[in-house]
C-alpha positions, 0 to 999 in steps of 0.5 A, spaced: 611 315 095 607 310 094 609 306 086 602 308 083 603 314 085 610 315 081 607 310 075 601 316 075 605 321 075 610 318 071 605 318 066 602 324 066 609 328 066 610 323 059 604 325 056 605 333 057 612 332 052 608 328 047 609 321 047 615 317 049 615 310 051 621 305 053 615 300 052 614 301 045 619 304 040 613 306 035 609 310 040 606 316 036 603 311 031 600 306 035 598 303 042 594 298 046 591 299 053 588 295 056 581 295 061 579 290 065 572 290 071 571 287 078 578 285 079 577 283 085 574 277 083 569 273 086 562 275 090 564 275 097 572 273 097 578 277 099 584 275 095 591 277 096 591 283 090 588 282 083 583 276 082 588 269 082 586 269 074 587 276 072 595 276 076 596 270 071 594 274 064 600 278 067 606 275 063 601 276 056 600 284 059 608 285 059 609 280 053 605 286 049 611 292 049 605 296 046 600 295 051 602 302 055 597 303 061 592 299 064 584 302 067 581 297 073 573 300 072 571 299 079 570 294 085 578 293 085 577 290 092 573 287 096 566 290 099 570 293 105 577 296 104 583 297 108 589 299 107 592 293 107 587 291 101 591 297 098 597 295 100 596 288 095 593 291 089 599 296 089 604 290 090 600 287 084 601 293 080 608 294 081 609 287 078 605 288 073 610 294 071 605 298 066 601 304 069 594 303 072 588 308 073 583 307 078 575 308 076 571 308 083 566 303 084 561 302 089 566 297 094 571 302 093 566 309 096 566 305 102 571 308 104 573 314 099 578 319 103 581 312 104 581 311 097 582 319 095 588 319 100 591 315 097 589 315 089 586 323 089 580 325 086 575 320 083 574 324 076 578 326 072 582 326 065 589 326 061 590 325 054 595 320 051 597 320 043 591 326 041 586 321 044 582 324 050 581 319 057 575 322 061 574 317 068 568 319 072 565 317 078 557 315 078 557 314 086 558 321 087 550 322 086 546 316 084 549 314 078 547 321 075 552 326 073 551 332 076 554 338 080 562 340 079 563 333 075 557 335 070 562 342 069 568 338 069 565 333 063 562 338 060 567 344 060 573 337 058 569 335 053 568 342 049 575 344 050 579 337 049 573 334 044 574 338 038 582 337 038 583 330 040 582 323 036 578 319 039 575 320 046 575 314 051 570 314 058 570 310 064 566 308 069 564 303 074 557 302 072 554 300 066 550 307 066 546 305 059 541 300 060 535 301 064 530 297 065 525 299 059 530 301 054 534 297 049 540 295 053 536 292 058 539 285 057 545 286 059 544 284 066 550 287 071 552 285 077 549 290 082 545 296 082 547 299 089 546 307 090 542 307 083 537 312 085 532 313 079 532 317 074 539 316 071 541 323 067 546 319 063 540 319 057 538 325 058 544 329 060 551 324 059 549 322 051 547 329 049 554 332 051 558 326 047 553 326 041 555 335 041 563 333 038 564 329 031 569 324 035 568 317 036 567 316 043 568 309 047 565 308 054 567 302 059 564 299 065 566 294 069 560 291 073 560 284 071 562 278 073 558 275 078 555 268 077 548 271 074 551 276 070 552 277 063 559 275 060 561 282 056 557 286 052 558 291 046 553 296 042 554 303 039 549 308 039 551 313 034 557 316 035 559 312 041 560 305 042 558 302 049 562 296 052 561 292 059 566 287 061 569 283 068 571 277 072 569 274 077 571 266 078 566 264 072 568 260 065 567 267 062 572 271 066 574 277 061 578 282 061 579 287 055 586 290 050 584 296 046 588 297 040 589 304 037 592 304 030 596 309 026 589 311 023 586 312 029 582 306 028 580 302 035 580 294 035 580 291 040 582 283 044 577 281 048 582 276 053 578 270 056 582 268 063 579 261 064 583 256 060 590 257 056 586 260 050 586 266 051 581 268 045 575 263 048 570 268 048 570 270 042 571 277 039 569 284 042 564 285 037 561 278 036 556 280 043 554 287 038 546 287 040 544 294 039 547 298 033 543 304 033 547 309 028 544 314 023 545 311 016 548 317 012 551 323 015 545 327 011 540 323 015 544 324 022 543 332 021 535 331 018 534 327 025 538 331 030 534 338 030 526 337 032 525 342 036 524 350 034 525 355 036 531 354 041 531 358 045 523 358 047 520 362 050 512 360 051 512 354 046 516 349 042 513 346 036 516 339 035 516 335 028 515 328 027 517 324 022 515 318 026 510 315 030 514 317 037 514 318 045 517 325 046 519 326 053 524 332 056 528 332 062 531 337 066 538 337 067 538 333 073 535 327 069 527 328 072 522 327 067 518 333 066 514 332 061 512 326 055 507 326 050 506 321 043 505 323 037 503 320 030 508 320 024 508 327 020 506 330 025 507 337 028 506 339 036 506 346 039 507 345 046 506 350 051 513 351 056 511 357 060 510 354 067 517 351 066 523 354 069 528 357 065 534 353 064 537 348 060 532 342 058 534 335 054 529 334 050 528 326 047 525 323 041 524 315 042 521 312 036 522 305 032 527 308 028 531 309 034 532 315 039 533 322 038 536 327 043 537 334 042 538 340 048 533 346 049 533 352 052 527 355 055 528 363 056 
């Protein structure tokens, strides 16, 4: 069995009698993980295992005792893997001496029973100190989230959601922005195998927004010489965080710090140069804070369309001049009307197929989505 597999296991064994660790003697109360992208390094190189850089930050990793496992969110090897490829960044993981959970990227797809033989499956989830870690795989359709790994999210998110903490999701790519929405100046790496549209708004958002948790999403696409360093925006109740390395002066990798009270903070590690706080704090790159500002107004805002079920028609309400657009559950648009502020719309729903629809309300004010069914 390969040492990975063992720290895996190992894990996973600790977790299910609650949390004992060697590592830090005050584990019920706080921990540290921590997160880092790309770390295969530079566009077009094949290091021996991690990005040079990132293998020199280990001795800070180990001198942290709290810092209990590690995630690498996608392109963990270069753009062809091989086993050796493998070999290498187990060797590195054995070295480093802490668990690490792999997150599929688009190089790692490449060769996925390669990578499934050897890592298993490409979604999945565990639960550490009552906080709930859901990894999923957005190369298996597109960038959408569809099929048995829909099921999975939402049967996980529904049954683990309301008795965990906080929930933490990883994936590769940096699944929020699109091309016209608020997110858009982050620029990643690559948008290999994205097929438009994307169900992440439509479909992914609305199950997270579903529970009361504080909800944390990672990618690691970035890296490259024309992308952006890190980013980190909250929308509602989830905070959104990209980060990743690749040879650049803003090569970065993240600490993520839970405390007694469940609050999150976070490290952000700059890799070039003996200053390991280069780069900033985590939230100085916040651009996009889209929350409701009173629990009285987020629960005005998250019910606009009655009745629900439908049937024939749903009538919509506007207390905004907003775009209104509903899509179906694999994230196609399906519909999308403007209205004026204070306005009331009956929208006839009869030629629609029955099913579940996301029904979503862009407007100044930020955006609004709420789930419909139409019988």
């Amino acid at each position: 069995m390969r040492m990975i597999d063992i720290y895996r296991m190992g894990l996973l064994l600790q977790l299910a009698v609650s949390c004992v660790s060697a590592r830090s003697q005050n584990c019920a109360e706080t921990y540290s993980f921590f997160v880092a992208g790309h770390v295969y390094g530079a566009i077009g190189t094949n290091n021996i295992g991690v990005h040079p850089p990132f293998k020199e930050k280990f001795p800070y990793i180990q001198s942290r005792s709290e810092i209990e496992f590690g995630l690498f969110t996608g392109d963990i090897v270069s753009s062809n893997p091989t086993a050796q490829d493998w070999d290498e960044i187990d060797a590195d993981v054995e070295n480093l001496g802490i668990p690490v959970h792999f997150v599929a990227g688009n190089h790692e797809v490449r060769n996925l029973p390669l990578f499934k033989e050897r890592y298993g499956d490409t979604y999945f989830d565990f639960t550490y100190n009552n906080d709930l870690f859901i990894i999923l795989d957005p190369n298996i359709d597109g960038w959408s989230i569809t099929g048995d790994q829909l099921a999975f999210l939402e049967n996980v998110v529904s049954e683990k959601g309301p008795i965990s903490d906080n929930v933490f999701v990883f994936f590769h790519q940096i699944l929020w922005k699109d091309y016209d929405n608020e997110f858009n100046f982050i620029t990643w790496n690559s948008n290999e195998g994205r097929v438009d549209p994307v169900n992440f708004w439509p479909t992914v958002i609305p199950i997270f927004e579903s529970i009361s948790n504080d909800v944390y999403m990672f990618a690691g696409d970035l890296g490259a010489s024309w992308s952006s360093e890190a980013s980190y925006d909250r929308y509602h109740n989830i905070t959104l965080i990209s980060s990743g390395m690749g040879a650049l002066e803003g090569d970065n990798f993240v600490v993520v710090n839970v405390d007694a009270n469940n609050s999150v903070n976070y490290d952000l590690i700059c890799l070039n140069g003996s200053d390991l706080f280069c780069l900033g704090e985590l939230t100085d790159y916040l651009t996009v804070d889209i929350s409701p500002s009173t629990e009285a107004e987020e629960k005005t805002n998250t019910r606009f369309i009655h009745p629900n079920p439908a049937n024939e028609f749903i009538n919509v309400s506007f207390k905004q001049a907003s775009t209104l657009q509903l899509f179906d559950l694999k994230g196609a648009l399906i519909l999308e009307i403007a209205c004026e502020e204070f306005s009331n719309r009956q929208i006839d729903v009869s030629p629609l197929q029955k099913g579940v629809y996301t029904a979503r309300l862009l407007g100044e004010k930020g955006i609004e989505t709420q789930k419909i069914v139409i019988q």
